[in-house]
C-alpha positions in Angstrom: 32.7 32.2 55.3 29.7 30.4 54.3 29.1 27.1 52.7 27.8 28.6 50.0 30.8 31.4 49.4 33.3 28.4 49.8 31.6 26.4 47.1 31.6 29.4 44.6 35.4 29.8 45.4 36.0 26.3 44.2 34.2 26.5 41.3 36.1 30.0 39.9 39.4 28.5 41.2 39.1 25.4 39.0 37.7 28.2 35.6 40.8 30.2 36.3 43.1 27.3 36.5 41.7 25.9 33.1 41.8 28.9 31.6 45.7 29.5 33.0 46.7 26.3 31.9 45.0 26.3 28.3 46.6 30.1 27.8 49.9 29.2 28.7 50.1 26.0 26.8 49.0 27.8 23.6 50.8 30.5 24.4 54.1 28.0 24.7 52.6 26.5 21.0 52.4 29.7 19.5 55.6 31.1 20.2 57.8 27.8 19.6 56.2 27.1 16.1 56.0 29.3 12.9 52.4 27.5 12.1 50.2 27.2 15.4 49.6 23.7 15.9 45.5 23.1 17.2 45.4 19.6 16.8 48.2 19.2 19.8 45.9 22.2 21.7 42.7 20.5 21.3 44.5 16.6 21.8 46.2 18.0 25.1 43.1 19.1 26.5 40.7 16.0 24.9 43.7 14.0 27.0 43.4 16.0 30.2 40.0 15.9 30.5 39.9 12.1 29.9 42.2 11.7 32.9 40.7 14.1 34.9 37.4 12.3 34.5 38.8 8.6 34.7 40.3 9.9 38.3 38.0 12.1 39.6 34.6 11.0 37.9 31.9 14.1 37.7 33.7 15.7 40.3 35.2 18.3 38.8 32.9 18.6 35.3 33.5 22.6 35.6 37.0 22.4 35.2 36.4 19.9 32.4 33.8 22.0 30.7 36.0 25.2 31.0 39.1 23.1 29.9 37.4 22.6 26.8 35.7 25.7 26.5 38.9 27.8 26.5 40.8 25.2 24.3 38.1 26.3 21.5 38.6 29.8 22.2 42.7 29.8 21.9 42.6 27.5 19.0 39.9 29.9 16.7 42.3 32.8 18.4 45.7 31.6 17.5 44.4 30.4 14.0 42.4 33.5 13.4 44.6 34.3 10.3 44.3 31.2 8.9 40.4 31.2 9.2 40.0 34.6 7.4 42.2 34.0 5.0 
């Protein structure tokens, strides 16, 4: 494999791992309370990308970005009842 073909690896790998972690923790949220709680959704992942930058620096700003992304996309998902209503 190329360089290039090994970079483009890294950078789905770290969207598919946000993405996996984000859905299963509001997955866990959703299921273990009656009303979904965002704040701890959006807090968790304002928390993990805090650490992840404080470690890593601008290393890995695609995983933050997609972190965040898909933490926005749960929360108007899992509140989508809420919203219309």
């Amino acid at each position: 494999m190329t360089q290039y073909n090994l970079e483009e690896i890294k950078l789905l790998n770290q969207f598919l791992f946000a993405l996996f972690i984000v859905a299963d923790f509001a997955l866990f949220l959703h299921f273990n309370h009656t009303i979904f709680p965002w704040f701890a959704l959006i807090g968790a992942a304002i928390g993990l990308s805090i650490i992840v930058v404080c470690w890593t620096g601008k290393k890995y700003t695609f995983f933050i970005a997609a972190l965040l992304v898909s933490t926005a996309l749960f929360s108007i998902v899992y509140n989508w009842q809420t919203i219309i209503h």
